[in-house]
N, C-alpha and C positions, 0 to 999 in steps of 0.2 A: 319783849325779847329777853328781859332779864329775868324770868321765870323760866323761858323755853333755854337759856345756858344754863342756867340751876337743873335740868332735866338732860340737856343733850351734851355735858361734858364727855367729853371724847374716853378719858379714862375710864369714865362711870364702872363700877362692877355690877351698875344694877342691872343692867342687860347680859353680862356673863351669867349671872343667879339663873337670871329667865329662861336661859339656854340650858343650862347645866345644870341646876337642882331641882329634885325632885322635890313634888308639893311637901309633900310629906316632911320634908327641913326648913319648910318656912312659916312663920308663926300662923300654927293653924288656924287658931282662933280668929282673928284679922283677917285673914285670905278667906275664911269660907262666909264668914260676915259680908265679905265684899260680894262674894256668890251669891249669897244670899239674893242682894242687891242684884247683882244684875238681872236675875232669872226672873224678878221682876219687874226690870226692866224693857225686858225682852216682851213683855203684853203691853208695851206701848211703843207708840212709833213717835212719840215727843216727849223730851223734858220740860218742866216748866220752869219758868225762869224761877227766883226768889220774890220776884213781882205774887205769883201766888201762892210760892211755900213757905214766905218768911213774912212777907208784910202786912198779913190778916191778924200775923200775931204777937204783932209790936204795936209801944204807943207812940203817936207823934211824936217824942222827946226821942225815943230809940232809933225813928225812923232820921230823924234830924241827927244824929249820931252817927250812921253810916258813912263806912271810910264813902261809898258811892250813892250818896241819898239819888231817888229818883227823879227829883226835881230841882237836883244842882245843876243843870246847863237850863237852858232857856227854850220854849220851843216844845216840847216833849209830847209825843204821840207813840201810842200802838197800834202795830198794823198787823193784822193777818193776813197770814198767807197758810197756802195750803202745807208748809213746812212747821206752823207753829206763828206765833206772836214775834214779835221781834220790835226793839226799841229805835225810836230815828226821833233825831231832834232838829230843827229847823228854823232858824231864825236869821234878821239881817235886813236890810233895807230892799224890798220886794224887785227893785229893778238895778239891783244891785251884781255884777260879776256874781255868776253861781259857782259855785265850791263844794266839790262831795268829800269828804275827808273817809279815807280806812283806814283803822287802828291795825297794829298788829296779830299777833299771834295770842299773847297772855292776859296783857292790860286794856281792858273795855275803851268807850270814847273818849272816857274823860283824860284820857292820856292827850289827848289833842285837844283840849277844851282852850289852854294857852295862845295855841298858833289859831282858833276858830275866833276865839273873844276879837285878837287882835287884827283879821279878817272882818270882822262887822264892824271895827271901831274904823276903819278905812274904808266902808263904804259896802263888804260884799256881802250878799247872803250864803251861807253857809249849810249844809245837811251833813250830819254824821252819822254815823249807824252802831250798836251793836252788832257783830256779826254772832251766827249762830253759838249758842252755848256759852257766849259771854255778856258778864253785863246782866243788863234785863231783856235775854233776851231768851223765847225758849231756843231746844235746837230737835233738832230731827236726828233720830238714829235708828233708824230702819235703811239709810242710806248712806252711800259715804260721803264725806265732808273731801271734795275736790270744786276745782276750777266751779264746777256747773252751778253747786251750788251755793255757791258767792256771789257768781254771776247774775242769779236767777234773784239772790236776794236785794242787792243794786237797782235793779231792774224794777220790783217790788215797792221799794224802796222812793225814786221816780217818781211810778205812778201815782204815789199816797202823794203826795205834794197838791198842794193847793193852785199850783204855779206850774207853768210848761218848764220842764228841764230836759224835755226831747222835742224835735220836731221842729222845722225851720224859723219860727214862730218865738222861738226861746232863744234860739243865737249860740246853742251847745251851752256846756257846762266844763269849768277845771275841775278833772279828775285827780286827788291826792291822794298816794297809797305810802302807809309808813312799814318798813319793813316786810313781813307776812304782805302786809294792804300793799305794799309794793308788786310786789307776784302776782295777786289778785288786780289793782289796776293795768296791768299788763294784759293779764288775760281778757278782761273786758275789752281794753283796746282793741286787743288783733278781732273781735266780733262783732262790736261798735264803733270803727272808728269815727264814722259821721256824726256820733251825737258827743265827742269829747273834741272841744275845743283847746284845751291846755292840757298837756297830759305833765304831773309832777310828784319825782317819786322820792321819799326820804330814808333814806339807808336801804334799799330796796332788797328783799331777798327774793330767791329763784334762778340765780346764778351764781351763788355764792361756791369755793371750791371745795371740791369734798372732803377734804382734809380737816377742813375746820367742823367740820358737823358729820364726823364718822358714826359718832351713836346713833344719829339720827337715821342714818341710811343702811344702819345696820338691823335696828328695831326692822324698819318696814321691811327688811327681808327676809328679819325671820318670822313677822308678826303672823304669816299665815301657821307657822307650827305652834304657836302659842294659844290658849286660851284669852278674849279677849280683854273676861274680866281679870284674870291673873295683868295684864299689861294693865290693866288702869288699877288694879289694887299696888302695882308694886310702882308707880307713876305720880300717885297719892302721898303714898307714905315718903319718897322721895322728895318732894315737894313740900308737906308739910315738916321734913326734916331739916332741908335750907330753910323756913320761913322761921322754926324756934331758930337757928345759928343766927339767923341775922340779926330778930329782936332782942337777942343777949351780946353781938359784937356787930357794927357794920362791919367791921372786917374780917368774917367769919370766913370769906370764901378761901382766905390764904391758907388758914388750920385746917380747913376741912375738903380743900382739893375741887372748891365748887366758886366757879367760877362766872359772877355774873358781868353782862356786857353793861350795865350802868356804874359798874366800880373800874374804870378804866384809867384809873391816875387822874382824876379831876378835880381842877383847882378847888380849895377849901369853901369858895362860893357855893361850887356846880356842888360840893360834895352836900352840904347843905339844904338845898334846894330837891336833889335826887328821895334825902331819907326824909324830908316832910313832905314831896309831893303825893296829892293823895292819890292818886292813881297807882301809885305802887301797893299803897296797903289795899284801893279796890281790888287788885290782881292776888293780893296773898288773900282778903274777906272770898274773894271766888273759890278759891278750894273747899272750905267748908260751908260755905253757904249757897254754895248752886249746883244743884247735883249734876247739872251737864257739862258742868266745866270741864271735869276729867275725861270725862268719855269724849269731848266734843275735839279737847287738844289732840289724844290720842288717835282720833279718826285721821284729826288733821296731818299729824306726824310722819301717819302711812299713807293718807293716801292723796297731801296735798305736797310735791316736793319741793324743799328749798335750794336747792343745788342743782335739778337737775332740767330746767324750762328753757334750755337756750334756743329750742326748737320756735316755742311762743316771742322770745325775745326778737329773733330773726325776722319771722313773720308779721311783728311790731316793724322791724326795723324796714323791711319791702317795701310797707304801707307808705311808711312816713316816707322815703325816696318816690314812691309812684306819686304821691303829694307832692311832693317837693319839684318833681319832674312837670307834673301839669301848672305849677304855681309860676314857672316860669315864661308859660302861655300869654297869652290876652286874656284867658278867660280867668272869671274869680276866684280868689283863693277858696278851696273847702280843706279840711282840716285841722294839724294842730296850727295855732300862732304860731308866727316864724320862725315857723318848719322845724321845730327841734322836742326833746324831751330834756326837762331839769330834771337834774339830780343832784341831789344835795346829801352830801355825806361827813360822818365826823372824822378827823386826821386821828383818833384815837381808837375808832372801833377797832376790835380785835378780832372780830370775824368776819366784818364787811369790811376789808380792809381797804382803804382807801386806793391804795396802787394796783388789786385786784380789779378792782370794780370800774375803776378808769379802763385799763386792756379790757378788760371782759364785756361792759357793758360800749363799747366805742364798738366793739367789735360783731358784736351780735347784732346791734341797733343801725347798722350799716355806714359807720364811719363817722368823723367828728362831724359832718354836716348836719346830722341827724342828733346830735344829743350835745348838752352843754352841762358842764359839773359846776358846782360851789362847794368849797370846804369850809365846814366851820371847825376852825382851828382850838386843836385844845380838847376839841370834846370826842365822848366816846359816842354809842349807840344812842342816847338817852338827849343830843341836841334837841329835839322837836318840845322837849318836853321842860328841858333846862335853860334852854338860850332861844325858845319863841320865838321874840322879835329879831334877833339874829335872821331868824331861818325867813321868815316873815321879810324881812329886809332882801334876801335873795330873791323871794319868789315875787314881790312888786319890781323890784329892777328887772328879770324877765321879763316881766307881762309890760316894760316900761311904762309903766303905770306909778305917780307919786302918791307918798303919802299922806293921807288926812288927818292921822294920828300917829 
């Protein structure tokens, strides 16, 4: 999420450029390099992660150097699917509470590696995924990067498992979507709900107000008069622009009008904690080391919205009442556990703002009987990542379930 504020500040004039200058005023050199690029891109219908465009030709030592080596979580497999390869990591005590975690928008799994570790050290088994174009994971672009195809990767995802994580047999699974993976575990919901036993979302976007992420909904409106590669060439260079300001000041966003959601006034611990964790520099090593980073956000930008799902949320929200409504039967519960959705949010974020998200999400989700909040106080976007066991600590007193670690 704090790569997608570095891109989607509301003032931004990189999207005025887009609109209003002609190619011809933008460094030609650079933009037609990028052309270069996609035109042959356009004769494939997959990106390959960095699994086979960087690590054929590195050694061990280099490979052990990676802000996100491939074999720093536990668990680690490739699965294909007919969209490309894609990363999913698996590990945990086999009869343990199952746990699917989504990462956001910018930063790969290991952004949730924290809230997973501490997850198995309590007893549960865990799955995380790259999603498309992050991470190691390839992506597909022959098609757009919406609901379907998140959905479909999930699902993919499931099946590769060694273990029943569908079907009556397995007892469902809690579904965790952080930000972006918020939206996305929603969207699953409202088509599955039978196989999500817990449903748990952390700063969730997809209902976010539009005021806060005006570039964002401004791109997707004008992305169809734009070239696609001019949008990922001037999306690039805007990104690799934040990432030299940071590594010469963290608080570069103030000088330069770039505003990320992990520098949200956090105590000198969180502050700490934020510029070494390594998930942050996986998410800046993705820009130049995975050529479907860019294009893969981009899709996502347009055509997966963060503001504008209340329709999906609703439809979330029916479900869990027609559940809630049968639960009061004789007959057995099916569903989520007692009947609600957590959400857990930071009192700091500045775009998920906490008083937003409380009206918004009570309201689309069909009222307080249907959702339960936790705030972790003090922190911004960046809790799940900062304060773990925190979040960790909410989401066991839900499941009222204690701890073993």
């Amino acid at each position: 999420m704090a790569i997608m504020e570095t891109l989607l500040w509301p003032e931004s004039p990189s999207w005025a450029l887009l609109a209003t200058v002609s190619l011809s005023s933008l460094a030609m050199g650079a933009a037609l390099q990028s052309y270069s690029c996609y035109k042959t891109q356009l004769l494939k219908k997959t990106l390959p992660s960095p699994r086979t465009t960087l690590l054929p030709k590195l050694s061990p030592k280099q490979v052990a150097e990676l802000p996100y080596p491939p074999d720093v979580l536990p668990g680690g497999r490739e699965v294909e699917s007919q969209y490309g390869t894609f990363r999913v990591n698996e590990w945990g005590p086999e009869k343990g509470r199952k746990v699917l975690l989504i990462h956001g928008i910018s930063r790969p799994s290991i952004a949730l590696a924290d809230v997973a570790h501490d997850l198995v050290r309590n007893g549960c088994r865990v799955m995380l995924l790259d999603i498309w174009g992050r991470g190691w994971s390839d992506s597909p672009i022959d098609v757009p990067h919406d609901s379907r195809i998140y959905i479909t990767q999930i699902l993919v995802a499931l099946a590769s498992s060694k273990l029943p994580w569908t079907g009556e047999v397995s007892g469902g699974f809690s579904l965790v979507g952080y930000s972006m993976g918020g939206a996305i575990a929603i969207s699953f919901f409202t088509y599955f709900p039978r196989l999500v036993s817990s449903l748990i979302l952390f700063g969730p976007a997809g209902i976010i107000r539009e005021d806060r992420l005006r570039a964002q909904n401004r791109l997707a409106s004008i992305s169809p008069l734009i070239p696609q590669w001019l949008i990922e060439w001037a999306v690039k260079r805007r990104l690799i622009k934040a990432q030299h300001a940071r590594q010469q000041d963290i608080g570069a966003s103030e000088k330069t009008g770039v505003e990320e959601v992990s520098e949200q006034r956090p105590s000198p611990q969180e502050a700490v904690a934020q510029k070494a964790h390594p998930s942050l520099e996986a998410a800046h090593w993705q820009i130049n080391s995975h050529e479907a980073y860019v294009p893969s956000m981009v899709s996502t930008i347009i055509h997966f919205s963060l503001t504008s799902r209340h329709a999906e949320w609703r439809k979330a929200g029916t479900i869990i009442s027609a559940q809630n409504s049968k639960a009061s039967t004789s007959a057995p519960r099916q569903g989520l556990e007692h009947g609600k959705v957590l959400i857990i949010a930071g009192s700091k974020d500045v775009i998920i703002v906490e008083k937003e998200l409380i009206e918004d999400a009570t309201e689309t989700l069909g009222g307080n009987r249907n959702v339960d909040f936790r705030i972790v106080k003090g922190a911004g976007h960046d809790f799940p990542v900062v304060r773990s066991s925190e979040t960790v600590d909410f989401m066991f007193d839900f499941w009222k379930m204690k701890r073993l670690a």
